[in-house]
N, C-alpha and C positions, 0 to 999 in steps of 0.2 A: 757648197753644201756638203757635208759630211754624211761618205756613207760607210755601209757597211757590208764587209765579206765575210760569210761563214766560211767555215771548214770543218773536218775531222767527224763526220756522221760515217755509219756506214753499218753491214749486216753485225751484229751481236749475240751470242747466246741469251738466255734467261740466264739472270744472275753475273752477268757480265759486268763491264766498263769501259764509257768512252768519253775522250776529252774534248768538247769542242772547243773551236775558237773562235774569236769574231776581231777583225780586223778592221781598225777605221782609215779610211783614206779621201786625202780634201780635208785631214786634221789640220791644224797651223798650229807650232808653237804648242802649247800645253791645253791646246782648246781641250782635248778628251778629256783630260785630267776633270775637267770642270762640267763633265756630260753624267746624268743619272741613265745609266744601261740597265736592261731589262733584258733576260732570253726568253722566247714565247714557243713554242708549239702550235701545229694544226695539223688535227687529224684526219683522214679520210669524212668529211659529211659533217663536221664537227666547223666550232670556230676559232677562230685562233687565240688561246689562252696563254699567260703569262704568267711563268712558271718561276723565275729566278726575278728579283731586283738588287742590284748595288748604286748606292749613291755616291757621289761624288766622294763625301769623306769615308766610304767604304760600310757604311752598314749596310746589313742584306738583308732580304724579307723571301720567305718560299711558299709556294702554294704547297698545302696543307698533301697533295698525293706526292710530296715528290720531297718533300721534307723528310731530312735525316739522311737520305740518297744522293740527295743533287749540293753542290757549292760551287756557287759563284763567286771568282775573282776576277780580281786586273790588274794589271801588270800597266800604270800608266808611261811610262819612259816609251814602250814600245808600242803605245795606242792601240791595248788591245784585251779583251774581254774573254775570259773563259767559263766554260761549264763542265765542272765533274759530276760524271753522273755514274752510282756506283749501285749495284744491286739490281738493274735494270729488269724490268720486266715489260711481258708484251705487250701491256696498255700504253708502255710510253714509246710506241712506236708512230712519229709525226716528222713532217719536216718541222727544223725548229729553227728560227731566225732570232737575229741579235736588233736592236736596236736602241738608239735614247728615246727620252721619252719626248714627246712633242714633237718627233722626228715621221711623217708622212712617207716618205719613201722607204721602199723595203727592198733586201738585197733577196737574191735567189732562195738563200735558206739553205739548208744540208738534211740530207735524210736521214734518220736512223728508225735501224730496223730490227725490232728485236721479237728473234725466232731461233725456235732449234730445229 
């Protein structure tokens, strides 16, 4: 089963940027290439919302807070998923995890935290 490891979270100003990325491991061959990836957020008390999607043939969909800020790519050769998130501010302070879709298990996540 194919999972997934974040990375690249970490403390940010307001108005910052950070890049994450999401690693698949237990890939085979070009399976990623053929996965719809999502990156989600969860905030302190909150539940966990999905903030980025790319599909398989690369179109991407963003929740309406975080659109114009955030872009999701992937780099398939290297079975791996990123989120630029630029302009950042303190609401978008959550751990944020990667996942496909239909996909039940969940990796650790990465925190980002955005404060001055």
């Amino acid at each position: 089963q194919v999972q997934f490891v974040e990375s690249g979270g970490g403390l940010v100003q307001p108005g910052g940027s950070l890049r994450l990325s999401c690693a698949a491991s237990g890939s085979r061959g070009s399976f990623f290439s053929f996965l719809d990836m999502g990156w989600y957020r969860q905030a302190p008390g909150n539940q966990r919302e999905l903030v980025a999607r790319i599909t398989n043939g690369g179109s991407t969909n963003y929740a309406d807070s975080v659109k114009g800020r955030f872009t999701i790519s992937r780099d398939n050769a290297k079975n791996t998923a990123y989120l630029q998130m630029n302009s950042l501010k303190p609401e978008d302070t959550a751990v944020y995890y990667c996942n496909s879709f239909g996909n039940n298990v969940w990796g650790q996540g990465t925190q980002v935290t955005v404060s001055s």
